[in-house]
C-alpha positions as CSV (number, residue, x, y, z in Angstrom):
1,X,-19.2,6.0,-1.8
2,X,-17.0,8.5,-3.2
3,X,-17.1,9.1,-6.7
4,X,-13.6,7.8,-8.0
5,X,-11.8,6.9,-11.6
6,X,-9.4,4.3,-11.4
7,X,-7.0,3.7,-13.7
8,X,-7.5,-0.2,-14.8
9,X,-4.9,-1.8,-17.0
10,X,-4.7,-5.4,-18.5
11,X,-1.0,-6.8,-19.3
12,X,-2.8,-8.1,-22.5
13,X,-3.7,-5.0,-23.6
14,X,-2.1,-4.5,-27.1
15,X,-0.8,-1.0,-25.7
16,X,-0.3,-1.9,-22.0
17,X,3.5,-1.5,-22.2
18,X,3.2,2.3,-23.5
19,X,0.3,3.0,-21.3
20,X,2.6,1.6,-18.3
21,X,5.6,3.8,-19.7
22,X,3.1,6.4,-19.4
23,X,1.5,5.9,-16.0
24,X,5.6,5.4,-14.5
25,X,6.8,9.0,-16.6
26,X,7.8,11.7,-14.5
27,X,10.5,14.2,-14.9
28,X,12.6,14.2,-11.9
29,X,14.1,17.8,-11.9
30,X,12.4,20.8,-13.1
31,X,11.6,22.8,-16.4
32,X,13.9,25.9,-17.4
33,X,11.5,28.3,-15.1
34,X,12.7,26.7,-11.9
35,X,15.9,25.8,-12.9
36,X,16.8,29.5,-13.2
37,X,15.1,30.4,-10.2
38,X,17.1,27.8,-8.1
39,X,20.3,29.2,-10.4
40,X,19.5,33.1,-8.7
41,X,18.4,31.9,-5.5
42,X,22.0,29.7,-5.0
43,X,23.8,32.9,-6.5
44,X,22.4,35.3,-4.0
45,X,22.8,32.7,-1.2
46,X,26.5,32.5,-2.5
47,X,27.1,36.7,-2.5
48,X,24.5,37.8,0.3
49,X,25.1,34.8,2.8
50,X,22.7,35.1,5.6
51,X,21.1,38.7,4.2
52,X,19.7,36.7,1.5
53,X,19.0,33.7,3.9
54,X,16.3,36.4,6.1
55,X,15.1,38.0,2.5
56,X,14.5,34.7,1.0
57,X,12.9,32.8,4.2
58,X,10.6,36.0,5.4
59,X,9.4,36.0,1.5
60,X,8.7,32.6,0.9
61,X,7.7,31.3,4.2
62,X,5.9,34.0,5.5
63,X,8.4,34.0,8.8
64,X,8.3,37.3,10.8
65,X,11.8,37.2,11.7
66,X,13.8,40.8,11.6
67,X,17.0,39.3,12.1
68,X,19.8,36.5,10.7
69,X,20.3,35.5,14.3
70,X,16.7,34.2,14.6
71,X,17.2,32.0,11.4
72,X,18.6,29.4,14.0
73,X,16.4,27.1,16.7
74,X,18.6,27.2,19.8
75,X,19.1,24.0,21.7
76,X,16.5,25.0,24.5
77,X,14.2,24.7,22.1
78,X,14.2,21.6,20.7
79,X,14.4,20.6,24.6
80,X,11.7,22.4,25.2
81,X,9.9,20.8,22.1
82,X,11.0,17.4,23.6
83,X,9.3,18.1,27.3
84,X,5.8,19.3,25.8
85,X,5.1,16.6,23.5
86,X,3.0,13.6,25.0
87,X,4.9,10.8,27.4
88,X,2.9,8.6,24.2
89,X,4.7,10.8,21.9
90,X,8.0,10.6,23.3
91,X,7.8,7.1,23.6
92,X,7.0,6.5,20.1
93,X,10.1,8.7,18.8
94,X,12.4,6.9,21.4
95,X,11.5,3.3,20.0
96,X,11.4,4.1,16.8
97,X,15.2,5.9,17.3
98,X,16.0,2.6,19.2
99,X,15.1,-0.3,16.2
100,X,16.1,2.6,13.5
101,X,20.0,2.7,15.6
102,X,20.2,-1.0,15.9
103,X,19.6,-1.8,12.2
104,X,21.8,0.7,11.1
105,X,24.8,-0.6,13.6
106,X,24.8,-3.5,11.9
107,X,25.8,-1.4,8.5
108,X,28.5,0.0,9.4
109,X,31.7,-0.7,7.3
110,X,35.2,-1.1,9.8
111,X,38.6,-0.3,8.1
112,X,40.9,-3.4,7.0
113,X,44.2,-4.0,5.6
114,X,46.4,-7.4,4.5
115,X,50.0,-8.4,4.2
116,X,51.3,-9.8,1.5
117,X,54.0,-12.6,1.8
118,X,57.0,-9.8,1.3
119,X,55.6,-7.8,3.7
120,X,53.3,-5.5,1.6
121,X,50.3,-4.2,3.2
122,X,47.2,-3.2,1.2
123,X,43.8,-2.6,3.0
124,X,41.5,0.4,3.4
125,X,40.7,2.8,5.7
126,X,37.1,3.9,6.9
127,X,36.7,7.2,8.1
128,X,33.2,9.3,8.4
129,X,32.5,12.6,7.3
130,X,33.2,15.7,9.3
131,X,29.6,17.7,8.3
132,X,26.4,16.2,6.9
133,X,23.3,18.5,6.1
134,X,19.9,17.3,6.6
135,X,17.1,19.3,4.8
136,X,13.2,18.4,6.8
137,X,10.2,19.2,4.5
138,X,7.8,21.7,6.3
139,X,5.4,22.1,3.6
140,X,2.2,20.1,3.1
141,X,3.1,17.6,5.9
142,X,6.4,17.1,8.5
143,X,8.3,14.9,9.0
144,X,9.9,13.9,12.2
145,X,10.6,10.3,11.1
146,X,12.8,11.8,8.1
147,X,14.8,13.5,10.9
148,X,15.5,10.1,12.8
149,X,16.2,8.4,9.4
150,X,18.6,10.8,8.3
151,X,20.1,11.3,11.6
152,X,20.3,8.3,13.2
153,X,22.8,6.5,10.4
154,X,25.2,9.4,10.4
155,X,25.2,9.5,13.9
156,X,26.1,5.9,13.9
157,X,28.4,6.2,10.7
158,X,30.3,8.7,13.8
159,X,29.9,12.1,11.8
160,X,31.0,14.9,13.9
161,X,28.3,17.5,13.3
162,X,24.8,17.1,11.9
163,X,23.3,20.1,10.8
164,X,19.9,20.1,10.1
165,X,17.8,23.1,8.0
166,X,13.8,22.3,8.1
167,X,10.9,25.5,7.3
168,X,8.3,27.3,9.0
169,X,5.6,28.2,7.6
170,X,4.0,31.1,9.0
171,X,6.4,30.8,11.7
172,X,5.1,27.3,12.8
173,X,6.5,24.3,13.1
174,X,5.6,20.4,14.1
175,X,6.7,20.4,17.6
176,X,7.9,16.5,16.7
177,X,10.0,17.7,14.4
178,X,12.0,19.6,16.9
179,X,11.6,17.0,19.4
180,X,12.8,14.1,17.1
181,X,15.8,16.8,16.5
182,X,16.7,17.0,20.1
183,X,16.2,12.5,20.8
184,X,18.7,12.0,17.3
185,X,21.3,14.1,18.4
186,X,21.1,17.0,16.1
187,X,23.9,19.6,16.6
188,X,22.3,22.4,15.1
189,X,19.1,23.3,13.4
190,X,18.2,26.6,10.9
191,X,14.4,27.3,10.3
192,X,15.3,27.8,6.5
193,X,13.5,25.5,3.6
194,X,14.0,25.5,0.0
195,X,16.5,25.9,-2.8
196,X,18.0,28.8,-0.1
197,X,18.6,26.1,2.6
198,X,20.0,23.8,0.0
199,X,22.8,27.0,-1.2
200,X,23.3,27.5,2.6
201,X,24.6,24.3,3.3
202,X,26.2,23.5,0.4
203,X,28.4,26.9,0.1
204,X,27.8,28.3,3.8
205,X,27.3,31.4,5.1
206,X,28.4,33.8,7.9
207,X,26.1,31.7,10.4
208,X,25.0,28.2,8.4
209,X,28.4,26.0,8.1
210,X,29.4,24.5,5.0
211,X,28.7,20.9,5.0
212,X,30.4,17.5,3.0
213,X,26.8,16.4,2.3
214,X,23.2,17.2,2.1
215,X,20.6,14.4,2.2
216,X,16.7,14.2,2.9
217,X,13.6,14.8,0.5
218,X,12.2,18.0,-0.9
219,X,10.3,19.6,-3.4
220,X,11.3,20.0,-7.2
221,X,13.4,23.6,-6.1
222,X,14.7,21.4,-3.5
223,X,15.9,18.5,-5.7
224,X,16.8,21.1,-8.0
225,X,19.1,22.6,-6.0
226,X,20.3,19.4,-4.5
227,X,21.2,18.5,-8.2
228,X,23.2,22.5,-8.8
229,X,25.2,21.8,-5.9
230,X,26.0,18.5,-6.8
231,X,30.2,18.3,-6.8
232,X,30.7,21.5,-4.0
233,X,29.3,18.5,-1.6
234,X,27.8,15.5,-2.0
235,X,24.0,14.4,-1.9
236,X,22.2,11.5,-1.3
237,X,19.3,11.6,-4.3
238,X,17.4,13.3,-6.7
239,X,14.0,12.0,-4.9
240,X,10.5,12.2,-6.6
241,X,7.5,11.3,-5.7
242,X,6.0,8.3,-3.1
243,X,5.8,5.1,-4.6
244,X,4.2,2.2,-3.9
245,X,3.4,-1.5,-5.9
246,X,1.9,-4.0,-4.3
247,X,1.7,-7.8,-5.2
248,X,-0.7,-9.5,-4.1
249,X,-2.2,-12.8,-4.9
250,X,-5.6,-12.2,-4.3
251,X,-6.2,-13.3,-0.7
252,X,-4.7,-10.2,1.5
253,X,-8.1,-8.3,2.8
254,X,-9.2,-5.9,0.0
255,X,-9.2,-2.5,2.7
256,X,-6.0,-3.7,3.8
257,X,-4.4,-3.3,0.5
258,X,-6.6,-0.1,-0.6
259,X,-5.2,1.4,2.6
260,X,-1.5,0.7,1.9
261,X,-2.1,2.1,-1.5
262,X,-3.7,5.5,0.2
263,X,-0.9,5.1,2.1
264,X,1.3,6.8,0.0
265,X,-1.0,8.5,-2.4
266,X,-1.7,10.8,0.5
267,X,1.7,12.0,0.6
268,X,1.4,14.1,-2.7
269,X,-0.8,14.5,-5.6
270,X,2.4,12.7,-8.0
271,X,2.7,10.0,-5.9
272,X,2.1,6.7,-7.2
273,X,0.5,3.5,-6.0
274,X,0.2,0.7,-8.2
275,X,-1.4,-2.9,-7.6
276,X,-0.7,-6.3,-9.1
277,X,-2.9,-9.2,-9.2
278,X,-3.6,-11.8,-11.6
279,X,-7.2,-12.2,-10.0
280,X,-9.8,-9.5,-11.6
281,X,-12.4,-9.8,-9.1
282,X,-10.0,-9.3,-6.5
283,X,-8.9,-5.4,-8.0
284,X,-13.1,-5.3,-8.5
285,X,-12.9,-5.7,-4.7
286,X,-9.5,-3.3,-4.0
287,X,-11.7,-0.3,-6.0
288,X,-14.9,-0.8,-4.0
289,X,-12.6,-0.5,-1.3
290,X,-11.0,2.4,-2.2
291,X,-14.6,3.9,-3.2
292,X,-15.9,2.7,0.4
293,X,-12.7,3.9,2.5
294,X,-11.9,7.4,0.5
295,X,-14.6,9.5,2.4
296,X,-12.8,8.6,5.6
297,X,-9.5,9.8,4.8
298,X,-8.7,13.6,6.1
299,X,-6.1,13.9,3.3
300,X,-8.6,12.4,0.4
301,X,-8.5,14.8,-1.9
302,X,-4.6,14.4,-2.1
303,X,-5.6,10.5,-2.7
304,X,-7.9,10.9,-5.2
305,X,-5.7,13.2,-7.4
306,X,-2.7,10.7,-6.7
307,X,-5.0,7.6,-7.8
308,X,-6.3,8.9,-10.9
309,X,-3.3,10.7,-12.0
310,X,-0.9,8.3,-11.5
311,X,-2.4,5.4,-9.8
312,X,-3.6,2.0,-11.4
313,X,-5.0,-1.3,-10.6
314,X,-3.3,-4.2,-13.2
315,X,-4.2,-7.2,-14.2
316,X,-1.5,-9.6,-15.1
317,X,-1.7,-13.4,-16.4
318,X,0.4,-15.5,-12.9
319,X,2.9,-13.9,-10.4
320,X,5.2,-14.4,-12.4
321,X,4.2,-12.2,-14.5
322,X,4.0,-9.5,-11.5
323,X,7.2,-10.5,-11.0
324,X,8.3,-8.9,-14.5
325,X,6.9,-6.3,-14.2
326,X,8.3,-5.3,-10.5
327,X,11.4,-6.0,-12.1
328,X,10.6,-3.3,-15.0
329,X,9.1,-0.5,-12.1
330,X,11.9,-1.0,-10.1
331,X,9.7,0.4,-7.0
332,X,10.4,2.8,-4.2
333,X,8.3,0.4,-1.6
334,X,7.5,-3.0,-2.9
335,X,4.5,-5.4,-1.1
336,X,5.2,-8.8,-1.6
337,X,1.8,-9.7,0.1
338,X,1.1,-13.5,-1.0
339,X,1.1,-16.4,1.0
340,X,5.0,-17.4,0.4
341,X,6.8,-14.0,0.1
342,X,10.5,-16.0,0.7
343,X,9.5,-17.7,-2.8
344,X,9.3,-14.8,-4.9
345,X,12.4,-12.8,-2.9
346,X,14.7,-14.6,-5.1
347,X,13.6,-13.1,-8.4
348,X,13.2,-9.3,-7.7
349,X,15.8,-7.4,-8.6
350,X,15.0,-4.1,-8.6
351,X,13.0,-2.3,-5.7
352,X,14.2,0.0,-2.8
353,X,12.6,-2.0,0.3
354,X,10.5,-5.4,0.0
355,X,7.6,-5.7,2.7
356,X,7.3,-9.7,3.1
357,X,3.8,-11.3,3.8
358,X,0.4,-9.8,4.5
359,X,0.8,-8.2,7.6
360,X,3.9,-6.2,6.8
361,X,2.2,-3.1,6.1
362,X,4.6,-0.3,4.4
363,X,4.0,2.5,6.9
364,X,5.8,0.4,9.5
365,X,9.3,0.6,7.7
366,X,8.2,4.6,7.2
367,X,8.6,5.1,10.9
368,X,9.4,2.7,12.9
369,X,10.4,-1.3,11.5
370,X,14.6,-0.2,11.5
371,X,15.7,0.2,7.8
372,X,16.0,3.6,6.1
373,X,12.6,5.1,4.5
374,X,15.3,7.5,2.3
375,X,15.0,5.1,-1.0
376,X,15.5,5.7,-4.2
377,X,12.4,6.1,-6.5
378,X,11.3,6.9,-10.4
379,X,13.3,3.4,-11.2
380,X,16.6,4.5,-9.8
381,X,16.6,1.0,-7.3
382,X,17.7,-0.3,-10.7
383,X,21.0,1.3,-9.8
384,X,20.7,2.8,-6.5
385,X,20.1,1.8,-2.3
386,X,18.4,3.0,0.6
387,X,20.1,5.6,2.5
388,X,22.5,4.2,5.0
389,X,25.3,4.3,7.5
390,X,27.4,3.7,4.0
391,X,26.4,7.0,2.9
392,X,28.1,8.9,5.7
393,X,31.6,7.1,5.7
394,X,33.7,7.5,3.0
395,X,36.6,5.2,2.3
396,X,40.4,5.3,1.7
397,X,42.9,2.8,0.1
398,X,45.9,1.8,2.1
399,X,49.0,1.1,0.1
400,X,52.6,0.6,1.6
401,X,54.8,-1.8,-0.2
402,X,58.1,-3.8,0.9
403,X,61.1,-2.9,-0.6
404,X,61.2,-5.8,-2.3
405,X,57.2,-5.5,-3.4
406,X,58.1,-1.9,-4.6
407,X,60.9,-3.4,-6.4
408,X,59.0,-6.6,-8.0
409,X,55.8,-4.4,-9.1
410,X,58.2,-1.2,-10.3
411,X,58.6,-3.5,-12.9
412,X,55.4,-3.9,-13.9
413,X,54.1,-0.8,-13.5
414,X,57.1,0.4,-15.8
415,X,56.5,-1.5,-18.1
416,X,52.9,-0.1,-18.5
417,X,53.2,3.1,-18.0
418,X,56.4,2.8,-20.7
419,X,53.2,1.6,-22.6
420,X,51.2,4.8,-22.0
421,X,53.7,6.8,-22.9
422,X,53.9,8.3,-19.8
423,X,57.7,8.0,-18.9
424,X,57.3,10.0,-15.3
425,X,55.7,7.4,-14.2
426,X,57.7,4.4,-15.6
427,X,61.0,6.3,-14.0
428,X,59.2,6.8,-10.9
429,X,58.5,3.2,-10.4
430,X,61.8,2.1,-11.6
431,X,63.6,3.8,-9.0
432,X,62.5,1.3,-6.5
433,X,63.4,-1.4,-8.7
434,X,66.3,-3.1,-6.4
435,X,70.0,-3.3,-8.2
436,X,69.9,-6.6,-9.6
437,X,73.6,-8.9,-9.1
């Protein structure tokens, strides 16, 4: 066994809600260091364009690349990327792009309208987006599932060009990545990461084309940038931090639930996995596991720095209880894994996805179960949703009145706005107003 401190916390604690307030703090954008350092980096982006695009990329990523033409990954690559991975490979990433497509189709919003009884019509118009950025991590790990999740809904929302920046370290990159490019449709991809990629898209450059939005996760310059550019285009979230809480009643196989927990701690030192049980020999049994099964995991010093840090095994008094506190967390990924998980649906409120029932294991929704793994984390499911076809379709009200309907509300919009004091718009509105005989 691995040596191992696990954070144990009992609901009955006198202090267990500032200990849990705690445990759940993190600040999701930077201090004033990186927050100028994103500032000068989107500054030069915005002046230099793609000069500061080969500085900035050679510097930080170590790329040998000696011009601004070699920022971008031509199409015959990511075919080429395509036809060398595995025929097991391939088939995974086509699968997972085929349940991913058919969830999203059946999110996607259709324009409608009314007519009112003197001939008004009101409705609303659906349109997509012209230009979506998609930023791919390239740093500790890659991610070609965050290319099909990102993808795959604005290619189904019917955006006309996805442009898609991911880094290379050293030059390298996960030939997936490129391959999962090339089976979502991708129009274009710019080996460019950081707060640099984030400017590009956002203002544009000679090569890089502005875009209406920028989603997919990041790093704190990332996130920090996302957040600067917030208003020039629109982004999905400020995204921190894996998370993971798991309810369970007690009965689920102890390495089963230690395993979803490492799960997402190996994503990132500040990740957080969090267990639930009203059963204390049970969590006994989770930390043994996690003890036993740690040695084994080729990322485990990334678990054991996201366990300790910010991981914790609670005791509360009933499932209802657990319920509460879900509620409170408000989780990125939520594990529901009791006997009767349709029971307990009813009451949560607040989480990002809900895994039903033992054998729903949270990596299957992170690659390949349909909905989005994009969700909203640090308690922001409180007010916020998975990423979705939604988020690439923006929508339009539809207003053309009747002479007769411009005439009957003229007269109460005049009166209103006569109201307001704002006597343009009362005289506007009362020159539809038919002549009364």
């Amino acid at each position: 066994m691995q040596w191992l401190n696990v954070n144990r916390l009992d609901t009955q604690q006198v202090n267990f809600s500032a200990k849990l307030s705690q445990l759940l703090a993190w600040e999701s954008v930077s201090d004033q260091r990186v927050q100028k350092t994103v500032a000068d980096i989107i500054e030069r982006v915005k002046a230099q364009g793609d000069t500061a695009l080969l500085q900035f990329t050679n510097q930080l990523d170590r790329t040998p690349f000696k011009t601004t033409a070699e920022l971008e990954i031509p199409q015959h690559k990511l075919d080429q990327a395509l036809a060398a991975i595995s025929d097991e490979e391939r088939q995974a990433l086509e699968r997972a792009t085929q349940r991913i497509r058919v969830y999203h189709e059946h999110q996607k919003q259709e324009s409608w309208r009314y007519v009112e009884a003197d001939g008004t019509l009101l409705g609303q118009q659906v349109t997509a987006m012209d230009r979506v950025g998609i930023y791919v991590p390239g740093g500790k790990a890659s991610y070609p599932s965050s290319v099909l999740m990102n993808a795959i809904p604005a290619k189904v929302a019917g955006v006309k060009e996805i442009i898609m920046t991911v880094p290379l370290p050293n030059g390298h990159v996960n030939p997936l990545v490129l391959a999962a490019a090339a089976i979502a449709g991708v129009d274009r991809v710019f080996a460019i990461g950081g707060a640099q990629a984030i400017a590009a898209l956002a203002h544009g450059t000679q090569m890089v084309p502005k875009v209406d939005k920028i989603v997919g996760p990041g790093n704190v310059y990332v996130a920090t940038a996302k957040r600067a550019v917030f208003g020039t285009c629109g982004i999905d979230m400020i995204a921190g931090p894996s998370e993971i809480l798991v309810i369970c009643d007690g009965q689920t196989d102890p390495d089963w639930v230690a395993m979803d927990l490492f799960s997402q701690a190996e994503h990132d030192e500040q990740a957080q996995s969090i267990l639930l049980c009203p059963d204390k020999a049970y969590l006994d049994q989770v930390e043994a596991s996690f003890k036993a099964l740690l040695p084994t995991m080729e990322r485990s010093s990334i678990i054991k720095t996201s366990i300790e840090q910010r991981g914790a095994l609670i005791h509360v008094k009933d499932m209802q209880e657990a319920i509460d506190l879900a509620n409170r967390i408000a989780p990125e990924h939520l594990e529901l894994s009791v006997e009767d998980p349709e029971a307990m649906l009813p009451h949560i409120r607040h989480a990002g996805a809900i895994f039903m029932g033992r054998h729903t294991a949270e990596a299957l929704g992170d690659y390949c179960a349909g909905p989005n793994h994009v969700l909203p984390t640090s308690g922001t499911a409180r007010f916020s949703s998975p990423l979705g076809v939604y988020d690439f379709q923006k929508r339009s009200s539809l207003i053309m009145f009747s002479p007769e309907g411009a005439s009957e509300m003229g007269k109460v919009a005049s009166v209103l706005a006569r109201g307001e004091s704002l006597t343009a718009h009362a005289r506007s509105a009362e020159y539809r107003i038919l002549d009364q005989d």
